[in-house]
Each structure stands twice: as structure tokens, then as C-alpha cells.
C-alpha positions in Angstrom: 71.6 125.7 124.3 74.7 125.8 122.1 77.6 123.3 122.4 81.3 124.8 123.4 84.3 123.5 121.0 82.0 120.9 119.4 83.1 117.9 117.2 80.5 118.5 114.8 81.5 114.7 112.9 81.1 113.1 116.1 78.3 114.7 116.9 76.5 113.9 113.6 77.5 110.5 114.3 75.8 110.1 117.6 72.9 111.1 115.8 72.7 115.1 115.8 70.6 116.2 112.8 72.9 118.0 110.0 71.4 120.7 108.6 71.8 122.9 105.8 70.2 126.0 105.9 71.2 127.4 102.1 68.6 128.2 99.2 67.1 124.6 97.7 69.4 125.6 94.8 72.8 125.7 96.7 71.6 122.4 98.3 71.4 120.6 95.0 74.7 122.0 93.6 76.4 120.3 96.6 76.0 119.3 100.1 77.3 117.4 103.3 76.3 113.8 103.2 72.6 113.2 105.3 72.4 116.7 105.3 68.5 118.0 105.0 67.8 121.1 103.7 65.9 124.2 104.8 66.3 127.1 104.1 66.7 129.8 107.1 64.0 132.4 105.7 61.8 129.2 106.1 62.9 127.8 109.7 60.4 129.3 111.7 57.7 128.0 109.7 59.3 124.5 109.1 60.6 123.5 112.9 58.5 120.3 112.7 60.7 119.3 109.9 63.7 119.7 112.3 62.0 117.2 114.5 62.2 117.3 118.4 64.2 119.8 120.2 65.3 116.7 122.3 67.5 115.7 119.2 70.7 117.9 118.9 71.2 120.1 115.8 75.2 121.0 113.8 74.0 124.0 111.1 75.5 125.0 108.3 75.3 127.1 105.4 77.8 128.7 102.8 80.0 131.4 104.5 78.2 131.3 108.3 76.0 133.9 108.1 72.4 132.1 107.3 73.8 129.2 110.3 74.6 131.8 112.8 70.9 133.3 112.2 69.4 129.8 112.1 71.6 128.6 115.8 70.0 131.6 117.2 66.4 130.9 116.1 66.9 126.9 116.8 68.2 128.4 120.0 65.4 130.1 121.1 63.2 127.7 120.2 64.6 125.4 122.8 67.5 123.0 120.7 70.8 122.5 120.9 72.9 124.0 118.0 76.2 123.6 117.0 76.9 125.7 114.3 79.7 124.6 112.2 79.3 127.9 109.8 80.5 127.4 106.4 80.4 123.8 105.2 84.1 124.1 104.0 84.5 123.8 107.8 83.6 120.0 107.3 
């Protein structure tokens, strides 16, 4: 399930997990405060670290390609995704 027009701030703060789906390196150069990192060629191995699909998900990664791939493979694996795209977009 993906979220229509989401507040992605507001939805962090009710407790959506902020993820940042960029290389480890990106990650450390800079990134969205609480953000966890993993990386989108690793997702599919690394759900559990994503934690239950009952908790809602706002992606993001540099330019919104990597979080459009990661909100359709969170997707189908049964979250809720709200993919904010670049993180500029914070």
C-alpha cells in the first residue's frame, strides 16, 4: 500500500520508519535525522531490518530513483510506503 499526498514529517513523527536507501557511503556524507540506512540492492535480503510491515515506511534516496525501486519492492512485500524521492524534498 502506498500513501496519497503524504506528509512525510508528520508521518515520521507518528512513528513511520525513515529510510534511506543510498550506498553506506552517501549515508555517511549526509543524511535525514533517525534515518537508517540500507541500501536498495540489499532490501530484499535485509526486510527484517525494516521491521514489521505493520509499521509504515517514508523512503528516500538521492534523486528518486533507488526510493521509487525500494516503494515498489517494500510494496510488494506487504508495507506501506511513502516515498518522499530525493531527500532535498525534506
Amino acid at each position: 500500500m502506498t500513501f496519497e499526498t503524504p506528509n512525510h514529517r508528520e508521518l515520521v513523527a507518528k512513528g513511520a520508519l525513515l529510510l534511506d536507501v543510498r550506498t553506506p557511503a552517501e549515508f555517511c556524507a549526509g543524511h535525514l535525522a533517525d534515518a537508517i540506512n540500507v541500501p536498495v540492492q540489499e532490501l530484499p535480503a535485509r526486510l527484517c531490518d525494516v521491521g514489521p510491515t505493520s509499521r509504515p515506511v517514508v523512503v528516500y534516496c538521492r534523486s528518486g530513483g533507488r526510493s521509487a525501486m525500494a516503494r515498489a519492492l517494500l510494496t510488494r512485500a506487504g508495507y506501506q510506503v511513502a516515498d518522499l524521492g530525493p531527500m532535498t524534498a525534506w
